[in-house]
N, C-alpha and C positions, 0 to 999 in steps of 0.2 A: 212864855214868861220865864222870867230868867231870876234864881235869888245867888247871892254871892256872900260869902264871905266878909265882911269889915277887913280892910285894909289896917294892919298894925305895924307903925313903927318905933317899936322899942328897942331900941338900941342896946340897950345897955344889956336885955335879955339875950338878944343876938351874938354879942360878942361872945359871949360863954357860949365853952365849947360841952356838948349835952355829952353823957354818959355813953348813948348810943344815938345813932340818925338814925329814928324811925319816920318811915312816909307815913304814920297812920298817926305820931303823935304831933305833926308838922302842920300850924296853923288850929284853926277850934272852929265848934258848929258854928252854920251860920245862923243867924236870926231871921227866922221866915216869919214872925209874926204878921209883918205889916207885907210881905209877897203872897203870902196864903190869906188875906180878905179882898188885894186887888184881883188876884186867881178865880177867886173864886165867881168876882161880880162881873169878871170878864170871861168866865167856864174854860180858861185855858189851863193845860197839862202842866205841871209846874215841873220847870228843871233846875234838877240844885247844880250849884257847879261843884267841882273839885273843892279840897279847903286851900286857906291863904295861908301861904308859904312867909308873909313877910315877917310873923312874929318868931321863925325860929330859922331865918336866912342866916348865913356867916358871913359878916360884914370884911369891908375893906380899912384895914387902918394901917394908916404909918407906922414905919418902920420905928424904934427907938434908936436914942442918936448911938447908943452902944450894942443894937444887937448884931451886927459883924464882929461883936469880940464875945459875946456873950450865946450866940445863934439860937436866943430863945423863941423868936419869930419862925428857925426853921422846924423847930422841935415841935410847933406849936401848928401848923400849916402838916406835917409828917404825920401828927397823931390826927387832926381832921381828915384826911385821906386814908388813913386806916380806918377810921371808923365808916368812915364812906363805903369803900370796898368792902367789907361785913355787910353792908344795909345791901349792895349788889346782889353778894352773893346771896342773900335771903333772898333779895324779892325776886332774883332769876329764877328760884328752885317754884315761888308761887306762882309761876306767869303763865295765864293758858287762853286770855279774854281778847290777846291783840295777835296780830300775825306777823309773829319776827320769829325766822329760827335763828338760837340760841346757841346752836351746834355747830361753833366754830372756831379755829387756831389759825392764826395769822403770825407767830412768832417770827416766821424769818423775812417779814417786812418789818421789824421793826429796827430794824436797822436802816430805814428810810424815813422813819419817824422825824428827824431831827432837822429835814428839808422842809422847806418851803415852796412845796409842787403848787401851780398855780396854771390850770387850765385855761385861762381866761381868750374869749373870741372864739371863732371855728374852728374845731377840732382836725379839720383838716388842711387847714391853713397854718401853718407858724408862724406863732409872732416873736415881737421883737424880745419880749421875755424868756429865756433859756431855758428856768428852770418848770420843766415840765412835764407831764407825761401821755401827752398824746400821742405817739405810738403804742403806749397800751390801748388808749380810750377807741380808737381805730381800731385795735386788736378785736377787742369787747364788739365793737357797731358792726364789724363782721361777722360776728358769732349771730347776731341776733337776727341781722339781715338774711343770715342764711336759713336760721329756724322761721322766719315768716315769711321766705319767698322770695326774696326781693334781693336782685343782680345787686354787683358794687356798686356798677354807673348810673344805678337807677335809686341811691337812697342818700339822704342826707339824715343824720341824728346826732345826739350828742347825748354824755351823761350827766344828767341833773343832779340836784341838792334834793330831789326827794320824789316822791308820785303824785302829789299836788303842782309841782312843777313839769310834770311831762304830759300831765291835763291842760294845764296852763297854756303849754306851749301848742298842743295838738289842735285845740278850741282857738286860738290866736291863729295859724294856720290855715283854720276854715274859716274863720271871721276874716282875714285877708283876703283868700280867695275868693270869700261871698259876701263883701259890706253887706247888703242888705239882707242876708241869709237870717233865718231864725233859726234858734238853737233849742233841741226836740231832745229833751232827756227825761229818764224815767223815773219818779220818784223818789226809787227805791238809790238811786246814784248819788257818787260821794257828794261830799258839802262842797267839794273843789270846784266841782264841776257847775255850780249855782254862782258860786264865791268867781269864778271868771264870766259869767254872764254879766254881775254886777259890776264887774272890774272893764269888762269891755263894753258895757252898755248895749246889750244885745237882748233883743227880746226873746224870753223864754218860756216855751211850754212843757209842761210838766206832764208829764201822759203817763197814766193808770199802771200797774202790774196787777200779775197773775199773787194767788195765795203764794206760788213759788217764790217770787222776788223780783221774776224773770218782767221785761216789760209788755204790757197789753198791746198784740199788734195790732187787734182790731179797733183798740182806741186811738193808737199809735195814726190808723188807718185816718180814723172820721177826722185828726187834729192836723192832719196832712190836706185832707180835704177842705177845709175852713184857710187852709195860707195855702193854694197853689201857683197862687203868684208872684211868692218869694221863695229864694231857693230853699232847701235844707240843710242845717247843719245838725249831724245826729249821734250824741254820744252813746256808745254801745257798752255795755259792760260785760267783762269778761271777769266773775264774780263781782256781785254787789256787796257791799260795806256789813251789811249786819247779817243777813240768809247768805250770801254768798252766791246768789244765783247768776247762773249765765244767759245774759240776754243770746235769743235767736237771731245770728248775723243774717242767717241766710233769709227768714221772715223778713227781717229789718227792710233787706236788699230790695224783696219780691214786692213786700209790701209800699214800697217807695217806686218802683217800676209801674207797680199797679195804677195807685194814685196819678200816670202822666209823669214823675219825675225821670228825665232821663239822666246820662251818668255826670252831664256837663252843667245840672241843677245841685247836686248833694253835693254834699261830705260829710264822710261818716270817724269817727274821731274811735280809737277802741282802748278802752280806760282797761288794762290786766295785770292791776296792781299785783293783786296775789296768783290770780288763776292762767292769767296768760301765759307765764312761764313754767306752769304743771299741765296746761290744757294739752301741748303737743304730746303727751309722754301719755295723753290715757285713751285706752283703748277706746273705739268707736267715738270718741267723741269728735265736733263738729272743729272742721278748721277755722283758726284763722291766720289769713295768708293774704300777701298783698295780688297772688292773681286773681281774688276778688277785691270788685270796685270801692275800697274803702283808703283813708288817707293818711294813717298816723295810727301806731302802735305806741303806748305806753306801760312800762313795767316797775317797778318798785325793785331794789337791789338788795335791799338789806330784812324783806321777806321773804321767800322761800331760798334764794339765794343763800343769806347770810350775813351781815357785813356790820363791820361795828357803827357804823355813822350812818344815819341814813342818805338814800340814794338812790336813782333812778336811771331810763332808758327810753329816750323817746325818741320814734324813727318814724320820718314820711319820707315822700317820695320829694326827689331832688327837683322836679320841676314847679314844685308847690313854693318851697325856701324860697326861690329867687322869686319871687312878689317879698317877702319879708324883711330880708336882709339887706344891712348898708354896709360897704365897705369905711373902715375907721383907718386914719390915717397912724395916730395915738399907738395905736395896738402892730401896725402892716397887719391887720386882718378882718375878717369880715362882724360883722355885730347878726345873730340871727340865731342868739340865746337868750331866754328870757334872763338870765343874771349874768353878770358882767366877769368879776371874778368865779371860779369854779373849783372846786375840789378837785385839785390834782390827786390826793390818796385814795380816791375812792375807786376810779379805774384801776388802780394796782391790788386792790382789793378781790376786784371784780373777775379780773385777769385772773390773777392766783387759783379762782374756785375754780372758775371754768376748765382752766388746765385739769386741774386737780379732778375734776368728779365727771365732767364730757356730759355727753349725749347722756352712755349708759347708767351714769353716775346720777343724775337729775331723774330716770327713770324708773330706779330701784327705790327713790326716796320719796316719790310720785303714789309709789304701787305702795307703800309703805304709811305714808299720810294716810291716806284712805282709809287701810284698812284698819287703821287707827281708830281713826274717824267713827267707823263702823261699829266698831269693835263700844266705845263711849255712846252711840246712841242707844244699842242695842239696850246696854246695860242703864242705862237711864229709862229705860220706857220699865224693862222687867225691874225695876225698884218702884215705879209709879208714879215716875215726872210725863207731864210732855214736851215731845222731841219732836225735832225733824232732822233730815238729813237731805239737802238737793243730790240728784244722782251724780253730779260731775264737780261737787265740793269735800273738803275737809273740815267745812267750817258745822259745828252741831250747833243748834240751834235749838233751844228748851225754857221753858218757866222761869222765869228771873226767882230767885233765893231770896226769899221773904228776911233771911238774915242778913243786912249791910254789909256787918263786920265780915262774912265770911266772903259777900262781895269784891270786898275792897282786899282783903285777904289776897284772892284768887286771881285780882287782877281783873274781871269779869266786864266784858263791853255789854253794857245795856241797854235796852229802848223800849218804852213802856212796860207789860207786862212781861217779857224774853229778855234772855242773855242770849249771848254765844260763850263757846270755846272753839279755837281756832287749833286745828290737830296739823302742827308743823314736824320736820323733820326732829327735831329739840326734842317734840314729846313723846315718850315712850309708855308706854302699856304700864307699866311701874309708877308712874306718873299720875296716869287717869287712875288708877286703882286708888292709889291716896287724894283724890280729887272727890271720887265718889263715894268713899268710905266717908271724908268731913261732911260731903254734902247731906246725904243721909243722915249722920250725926246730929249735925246744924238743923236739919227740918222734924228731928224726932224731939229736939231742946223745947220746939216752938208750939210741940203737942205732947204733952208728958204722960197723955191721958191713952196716948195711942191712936188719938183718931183724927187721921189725919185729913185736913182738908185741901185737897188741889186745884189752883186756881182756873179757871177757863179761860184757857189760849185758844179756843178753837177760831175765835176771828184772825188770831195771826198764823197759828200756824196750823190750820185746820181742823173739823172735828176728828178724824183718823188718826190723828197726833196729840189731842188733846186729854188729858187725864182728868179729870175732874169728872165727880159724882154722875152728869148729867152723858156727857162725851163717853167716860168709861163704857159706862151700860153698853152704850147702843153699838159697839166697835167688837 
């Protein structure tokens, strides 16, 4: 169940320019009364949403017939974008809940700013459009092809408008290659990856996970056995959305072997928004690489990467496109991108780090996250929250903060009784320290008596991780 906010359009509020842009003072509570009695007759978890933005939006209005002589309009447009960049620069310093690193200078692109780069069709086709920058984006599809194995002559990919679009297009992929294929993902995986099921009209099973996050093979197993008669299409995750866990490719594989699939029945689609491009740089961890039998990597650019706009990376194998793709005459080029027009700034973005930081530069920041990582659970469990930490994540995972304000504060992604905090290159040990000094604060407000009580996470994140009266003891 879903409660929302009231829609306001007052105008006239709007047009005034506030004192300061706060995201916290933007829009007002919502009124749950009447979603908290259907909630309840219906026993469903109620989700509030974000507040509504429209009562304190900056409106568009006409110019006056005198302000070219007057340039109150730019005075006035000047001080709104100051006051903007203030509210940035606050809520970057609170940001810990989503996975963007924050840790970045792009200054000597910006003298490309003022073009109109426009990617549009196959990245390795030109078209009739000039201005553009697909010899970076080919620069970048080489880099990546080479971290996951896969020759020049053997990949097709291109850079997307975000990681929702390189699931998009991976599951599209396999749904081409297998019309009647069913599509096998694991609960715990993004909303994208559901949200193209419905987009493409493909039936979808939903298969169990582990406490970890990771997906259950041996349900993965019995839900293979029930459809042997249609192919598989199977999204892998390489970190899930809120624990961060990495699904087992290699399970995935054996276990689809096992059930009778052979290699000419699957495809396995691998979502590595955040972890796919930290996974190659950690020790023993598990590959992934296209000389195993999988179809389509997907990475997110403007996550551990960096990048000011979001953006993505999605690479399968070139005999798979040609089922997909039409040649456009409009364009001289081929159509075998889910969007038409593309971010040409984004490749130049891309390009830039990659020079910039390589192999060993992605590895130091790899070994650095973690121990970050680490470093935040630790100190979360010896304060007396419960944590967890997957062995091959940044992502911590603890108690949701009984306090909103300090929720929304911190930027905090939640889901029922858990948060995360996402330990990116951005955040520094300086950081978490003033993170966990509020939170402590925030949860001593809420017991002034001293006696604190902690909630029981042990259904989600186990009793070994769970703090609470019952859980504590026995650990």
């Amino acid at each position: 169940m879903v409660a929302m906010a009231p829609a306001l359009h007052d105008k006239a509020a709007a047009a005034v320019l506030p004192e300061e842009i706060s995201i916290d003072s933007c829009g007002i509570e919502p009124d749950l009364e009447d979603a908290d009695a259907i909630g309840k007759l219906r026993g469903e978890r109620e989700i509030v949403l974000g507040r509504n933005l429209h009562d304190q939006c900056f409106s568009i209005t006409e110019p006056e017939h005198d302000d070219e002589e007057t340039g109150d309009k730019d005075v006035y447009m000047a001080g709104v974008l100051a006051r903007y960049r203030k509210t940035l620069v606050e809520r970057t310093k609170y940001h810990l809940g989503y996975p963007y690193n924050l840790d970045f200078d792009y200054g000597a692109l910006s003298q490309l700013q003022h073009f109109s780069i426009n990617n549009l069709g196959d990245p390795f086709i030109e078209s009739n459009y000039g201005v553009h920058s697909r010899q970076f984006e080919v620069g970048v599809l080489d880099w990546f092809a080479r971290l996951w194995e896969l020759e020049k002559n053997e990949y097709w990919g291109y850079i997307t408008n975000c990681g929702t679009e390189g699931n998009l297009h991976g599951l599209l992929v396999g749904r081409e290659v297998f019309p009647d294929g069913i599509l096998y993902a694991s609960k715990d995986s993004h909303y994208s990856v559901f949200k193209a099921g419905r987009m493409y009209r493909m039936e979808v099973v939903k298969v169990d996970t582990l406490l970890s996050g990771e997906i259950d093979c041996a349900d993965f197993q019995r839900r293979l056995l029930e459809n042997q008669d249609k192919p598989a299409i199977v999204n892998v995750n390489i970190g899930t959305t809120v624990k961060g866990a990495v699904d087992d490719l290699d399970g995935v594989i054996k276990t689809l072997e096992d059930c009778g699939f052979s290699q000419d029945r699957f495809y396995i689609h691998c979502d590595g928004a955040l972890f796919g491009l930290m996974m190659p740089f950690v020790k023993r961890a598990p590959k992934v690489s296209f000389k195993k039998p999988i179809g389509s990597v997907s990475v997110s650019g403007h996550k551990f990467v960096g990048c000011p706009m979001p953006c993505g990376i999605q690479i399968t194998r070139i005999e798979h496109i040609n089922t997909l793709s039409r040649n456009v005459e409009y364009l001289a080029s081929r159509d075998a991108t889910i969007m038409g027009s593309r971010n040409g700034h984004a490749p130049l973005f891309l390009w830039y780090t990659l020079n910039r930081k390589g192999y060993r530069g992605f590895k130091k920041e790899v070994e650095k996250c973690l121990a970050n990582a680490h470093y935040l659970a630790g100190c979360l469990r010896e304060s007396g929250f419960g944590a967890m930490l997957n062995e091959l994540s940044s992502t911590v995972v603890f108690e949701r903060p009984q306090d909103e304000a300090f929720v929304r504060k911190w930027q905090l992604a939640c889901q029922g009784k858990i948060a995360h905090a996402v330990v990116m290159p951005s955040v520094t040990v300086d950081k978490l320290k003033v993170f966990l000094k509020e939170l402590i604060e925030s949860r001593s407000r809420l017991f002034p008596d001293g006696k604190i009580v902690a909630p029981c996470v042990a259904e989600e994140l186990g009793a070994k991780n769970c703090a609470c009266v019952k859980h504590s003891s026995c650990s």
